[in-house]
C-alpha positions as MATLAB code, in Angstrom:
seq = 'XXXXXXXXXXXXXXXXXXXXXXXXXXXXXXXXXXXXXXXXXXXXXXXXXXXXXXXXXXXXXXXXXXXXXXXXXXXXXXXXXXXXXXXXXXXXXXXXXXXXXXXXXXXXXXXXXXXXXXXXXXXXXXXXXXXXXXXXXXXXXXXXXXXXXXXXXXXXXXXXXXXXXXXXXXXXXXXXXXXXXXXXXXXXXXXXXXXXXXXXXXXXXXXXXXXXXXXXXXXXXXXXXXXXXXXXXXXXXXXXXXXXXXXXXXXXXXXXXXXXXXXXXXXXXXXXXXXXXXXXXXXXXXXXXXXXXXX';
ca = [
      13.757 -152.747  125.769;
      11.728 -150.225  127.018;
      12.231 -148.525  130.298;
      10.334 -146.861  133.088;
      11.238 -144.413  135.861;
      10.424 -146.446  139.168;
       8.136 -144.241  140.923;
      10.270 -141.471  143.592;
      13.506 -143.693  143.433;
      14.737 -142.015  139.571;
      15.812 -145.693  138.779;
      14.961 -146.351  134.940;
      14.358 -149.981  135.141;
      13.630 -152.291  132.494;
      10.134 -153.434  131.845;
      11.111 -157.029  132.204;
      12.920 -158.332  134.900;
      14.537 -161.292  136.384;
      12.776 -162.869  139.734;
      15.844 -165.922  141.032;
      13.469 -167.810  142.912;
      13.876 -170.783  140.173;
      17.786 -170.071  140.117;
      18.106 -170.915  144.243;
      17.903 -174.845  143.234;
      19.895 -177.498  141.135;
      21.074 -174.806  138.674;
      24.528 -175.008  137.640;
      26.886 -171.133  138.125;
      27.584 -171.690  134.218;
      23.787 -171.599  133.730;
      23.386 -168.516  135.808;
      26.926 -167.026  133.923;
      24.910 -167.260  130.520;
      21.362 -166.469  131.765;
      22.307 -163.222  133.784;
      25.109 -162.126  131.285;
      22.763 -162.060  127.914;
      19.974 -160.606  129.628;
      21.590 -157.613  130.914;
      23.388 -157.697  127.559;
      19.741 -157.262  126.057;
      18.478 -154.837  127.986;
      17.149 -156.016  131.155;
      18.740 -154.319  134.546;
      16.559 -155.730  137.643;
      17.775 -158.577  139.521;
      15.114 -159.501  142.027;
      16.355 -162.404  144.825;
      15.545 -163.424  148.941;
      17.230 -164.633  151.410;
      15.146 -167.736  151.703;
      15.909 -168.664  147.126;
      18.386 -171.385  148.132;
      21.461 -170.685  146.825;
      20.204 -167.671  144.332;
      22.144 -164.868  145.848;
      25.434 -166.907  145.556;
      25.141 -167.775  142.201;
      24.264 -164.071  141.290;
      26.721 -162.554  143.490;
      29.953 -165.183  141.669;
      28.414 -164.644  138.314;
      27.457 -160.959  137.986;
      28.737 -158.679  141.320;
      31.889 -157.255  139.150;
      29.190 -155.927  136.654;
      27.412 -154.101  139.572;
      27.040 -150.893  137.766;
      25.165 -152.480  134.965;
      22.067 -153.351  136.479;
      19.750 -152.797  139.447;
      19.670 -155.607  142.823;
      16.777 -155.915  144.498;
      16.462 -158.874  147.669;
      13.682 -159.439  150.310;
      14.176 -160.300  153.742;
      12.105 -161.311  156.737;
      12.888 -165.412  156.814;
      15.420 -166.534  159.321;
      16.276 -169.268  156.252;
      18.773 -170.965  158.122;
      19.970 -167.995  161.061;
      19.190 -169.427  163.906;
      16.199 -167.217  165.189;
      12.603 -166.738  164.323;
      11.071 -164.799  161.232;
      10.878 -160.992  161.880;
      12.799 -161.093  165.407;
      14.909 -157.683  164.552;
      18.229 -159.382  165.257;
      17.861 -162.227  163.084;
      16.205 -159.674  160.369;
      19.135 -157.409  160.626;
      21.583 -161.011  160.359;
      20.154 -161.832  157.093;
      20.577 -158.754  155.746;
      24.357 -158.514  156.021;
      24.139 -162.124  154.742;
      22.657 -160.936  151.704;
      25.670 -158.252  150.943;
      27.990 -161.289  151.556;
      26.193 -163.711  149.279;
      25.414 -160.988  146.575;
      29.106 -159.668  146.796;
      28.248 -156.332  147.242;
      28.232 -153.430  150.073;
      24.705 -152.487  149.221;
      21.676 -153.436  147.280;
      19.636 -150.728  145.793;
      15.967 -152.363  147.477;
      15.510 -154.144  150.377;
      11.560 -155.495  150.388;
       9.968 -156.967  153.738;
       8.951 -160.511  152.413;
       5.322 -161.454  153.080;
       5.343 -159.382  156.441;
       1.662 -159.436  158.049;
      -0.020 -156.276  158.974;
       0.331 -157.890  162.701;
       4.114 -157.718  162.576;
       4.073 -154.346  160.664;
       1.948 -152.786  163.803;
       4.672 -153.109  165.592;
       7.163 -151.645  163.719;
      10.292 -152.785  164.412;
      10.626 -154.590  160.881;
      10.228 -151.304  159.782;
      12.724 -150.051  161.831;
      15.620 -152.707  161.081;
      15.270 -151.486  156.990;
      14.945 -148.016  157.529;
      18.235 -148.471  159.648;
      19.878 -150.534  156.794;
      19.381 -147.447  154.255;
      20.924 -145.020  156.534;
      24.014 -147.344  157.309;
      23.860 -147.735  153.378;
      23.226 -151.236  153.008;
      20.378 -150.499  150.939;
      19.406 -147.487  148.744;
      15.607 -147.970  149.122;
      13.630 -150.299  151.099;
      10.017 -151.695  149.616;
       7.501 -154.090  150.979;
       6.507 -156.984  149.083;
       3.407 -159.270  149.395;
      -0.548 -159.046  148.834;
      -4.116 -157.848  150.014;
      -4.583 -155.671  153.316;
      -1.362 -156.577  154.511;
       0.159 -154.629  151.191;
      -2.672 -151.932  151.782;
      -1.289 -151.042  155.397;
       2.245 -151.211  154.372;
       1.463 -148.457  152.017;
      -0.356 -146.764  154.035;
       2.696 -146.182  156.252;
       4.447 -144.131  153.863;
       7.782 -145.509  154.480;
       8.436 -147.650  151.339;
       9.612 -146.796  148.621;
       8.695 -149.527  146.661;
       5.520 -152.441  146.177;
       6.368 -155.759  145.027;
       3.017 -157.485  144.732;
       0.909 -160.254  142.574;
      -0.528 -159.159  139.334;
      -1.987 -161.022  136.546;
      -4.635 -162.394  134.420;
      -6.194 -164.824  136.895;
      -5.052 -161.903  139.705;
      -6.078 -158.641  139.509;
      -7.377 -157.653  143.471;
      -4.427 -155.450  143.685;
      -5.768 -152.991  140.313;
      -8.404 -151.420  142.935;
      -7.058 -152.469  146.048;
      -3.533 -151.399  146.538;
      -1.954 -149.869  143.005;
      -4.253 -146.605  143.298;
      -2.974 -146.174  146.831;
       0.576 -147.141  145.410;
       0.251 -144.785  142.378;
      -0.751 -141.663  144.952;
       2.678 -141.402  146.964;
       4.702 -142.357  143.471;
       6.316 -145.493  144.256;
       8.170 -148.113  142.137;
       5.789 -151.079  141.842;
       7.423 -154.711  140.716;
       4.686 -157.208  139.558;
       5.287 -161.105  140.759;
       4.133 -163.337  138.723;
       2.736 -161.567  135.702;
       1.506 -164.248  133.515;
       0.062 -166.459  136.534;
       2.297 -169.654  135.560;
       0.754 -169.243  132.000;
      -1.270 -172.095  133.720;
      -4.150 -172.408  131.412;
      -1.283 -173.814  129.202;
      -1.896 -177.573  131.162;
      -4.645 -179.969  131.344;
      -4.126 -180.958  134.753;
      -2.336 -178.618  137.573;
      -1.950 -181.222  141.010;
      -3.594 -179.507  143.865;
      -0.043 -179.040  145.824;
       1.637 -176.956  143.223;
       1.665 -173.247  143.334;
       0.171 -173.019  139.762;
      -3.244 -174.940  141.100;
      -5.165 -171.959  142.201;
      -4.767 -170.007  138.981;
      -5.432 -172.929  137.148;
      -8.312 -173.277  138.673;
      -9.428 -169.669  138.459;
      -8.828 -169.630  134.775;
     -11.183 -172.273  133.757;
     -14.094 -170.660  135.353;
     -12.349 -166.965  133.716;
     -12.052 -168.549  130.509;
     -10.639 -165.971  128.613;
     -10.916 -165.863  124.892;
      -7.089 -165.435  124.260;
      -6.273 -168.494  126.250;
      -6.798 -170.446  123.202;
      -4.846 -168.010  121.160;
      -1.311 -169.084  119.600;
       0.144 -165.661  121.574;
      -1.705 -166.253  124.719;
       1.275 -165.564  126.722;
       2.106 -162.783  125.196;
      -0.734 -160.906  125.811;
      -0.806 -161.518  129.092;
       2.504 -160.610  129.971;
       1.252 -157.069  127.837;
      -2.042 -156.953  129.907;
       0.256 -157.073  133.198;
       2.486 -154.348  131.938;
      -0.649 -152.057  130.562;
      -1.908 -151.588  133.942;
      -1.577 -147.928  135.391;
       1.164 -147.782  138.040;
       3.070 -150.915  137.016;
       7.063 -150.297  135.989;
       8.736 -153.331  136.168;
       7.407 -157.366  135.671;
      10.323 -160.320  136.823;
       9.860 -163.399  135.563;
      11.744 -166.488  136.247;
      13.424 -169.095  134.249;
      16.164 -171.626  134.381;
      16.165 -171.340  130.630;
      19.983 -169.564  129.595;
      17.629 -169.178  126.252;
      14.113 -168.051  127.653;
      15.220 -164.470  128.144;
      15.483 -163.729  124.877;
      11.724 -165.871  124.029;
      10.309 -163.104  127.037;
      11.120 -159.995  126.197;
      10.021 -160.828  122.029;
       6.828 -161.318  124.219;
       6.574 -157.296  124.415;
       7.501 -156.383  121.100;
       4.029 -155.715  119.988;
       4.123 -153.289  122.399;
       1.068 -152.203  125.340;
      -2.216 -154.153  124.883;
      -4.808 -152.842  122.984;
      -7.294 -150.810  125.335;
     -10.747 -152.277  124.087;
      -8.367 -155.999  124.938;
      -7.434 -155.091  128.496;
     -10.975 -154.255  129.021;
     -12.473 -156.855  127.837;
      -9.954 -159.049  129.960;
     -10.594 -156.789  133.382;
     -14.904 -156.631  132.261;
     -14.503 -160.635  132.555;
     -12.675 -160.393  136.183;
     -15.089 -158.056  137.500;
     -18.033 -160.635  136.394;
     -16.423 -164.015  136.868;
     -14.414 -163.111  140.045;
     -15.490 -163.842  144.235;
     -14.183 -161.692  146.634;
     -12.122 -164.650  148.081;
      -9.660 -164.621  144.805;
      -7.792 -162.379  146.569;
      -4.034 -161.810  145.865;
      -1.347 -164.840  145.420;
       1.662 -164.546  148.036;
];
């Protein structure tokens, strides 16, 4: 599988990661054993978790912690998920972070990303302050900010990450002019969430309360001429991964199998040029300003 230096940090990370959101509930550790063990077998070597994935960074830390040197462990923080004590209070921000370590079975991760953290709370900076003090006490080798729009725009702007985890997709593409260019100047790693928007134009009906709804809805007005194509996911999993400044994609599954279906996704290599224009010419006409990125 192809691999990509991730930005100032010199890790080479595999274009296709694993996000263990989906893994946090009613997965079994034997699942997790055979999911996590073939993919890094194959090639893949980012691990992206939170504090607030259920169980996620228990079943990773029993099923893959004594292969630590075989892959890269990335984990947000910012939700109190169960420490008692609000989001973002420093304490309680600091508490989940050693929690992490425990649950992942580790004494550091190599990124620690501020989850969702509003420009408000950044302002203030003692989020800031709690991660940049957890990569000097080596808890973490790098610390990143993940999440969307102007709140992603200011936490760049900081220059104290080292890393961007933010939406990108198909039915998502604010962050192409609004934060990657910024990203791409200081040369940080950049890990796209959600890269082929739930594959949602894949359903006839998407219920309002699930995630999936708004980029259901967006595609239908987008329409794209490859959603009726028998590789539609494919390409755009390869349109994600074509944009300038983009290293790494995770994708989720509770599939021990689906790994392997993902990364045959890429095989055909970046998208044509003249494709991902088309697909970005039909954004730029079809799109309001309030699509705006997913959190």
């Amino acid at each position: 599988m192809e691999k990509r230096i991730y930005g100032n940090t010199g890790m080479e990370v595999s274009v296709l990661g694993f996000g263990a959101s989906e893994i946090g509930s009613g997965v079994s550790q034997g699942d997790v054993d055979k999911l996590l063990g073939s993919a890094i077998d194959a090639g893949l070597n980012i691990i992206d978790t939170a504090e607030c994935y259920g169980d996620s960074e228990e079943l990773i830390g029993r099923s893959i912690a004594h292969r630590r040197d075989d892959f890269y462990l990335f984990t947000k923080c910012g939700h109190s998920s169960g420490i008692d004590g609000p989001d973002w209070d420093p304490v309680t921000l600091a508490a989940t972070i050693d929690r992490s370590l425990k649950r992942l079975q580790v004494d550091h991760v190599d990124m620690i990303h501020l989850h969702s953290c509003s420009e408000e709370v950044l302002r203030r900076g003692e989020v800031i302050e709690v991660l940049q003090k957890a990569k000097r006490d080596g808890k973490t080798r790098f610390i990143g900010y993940s999440g969307d729009t102007t709140d992603a725009l200011y936490a760049i702007r900081t220059d104290v990450f080292d890393s961007l985890e933010t939406s990108l997709n198909v039915a998502d593409q604010e962050a192409i002019n609004l934060t990657l260019p910024e990203a791409i100047k200081r040369n940080m790693g950049v890990t796209v969430k959600r890269p082929i928007a739930n594959a949602a134009w894949l359903f006839d009906t998407v219920q309002p309360e699930e995630y999936a709804y708004a980029y259901w809805n967006r595609l239908r007005d987008l329409n794209y001429g490859f959603q009726s194509e028998d590789d539609s996911v494919a390409t755009a999993l390869r349109f994600t991964l074509s944009t300038p400044g983009v290293h790494t994609a995770i994708v989720g599954t509770t599939k021990p199998d689906r790994w392997h279906q993902n990364a045959k996704l890429l095989e055909a290599g970046p998208l044509a040029a003249d494709r991902y224009e088309e697909i970005r010419r039909r954004w730029q006409e079809i799109a309001p300003a309030d699509w705006t990125g997913r959190t």
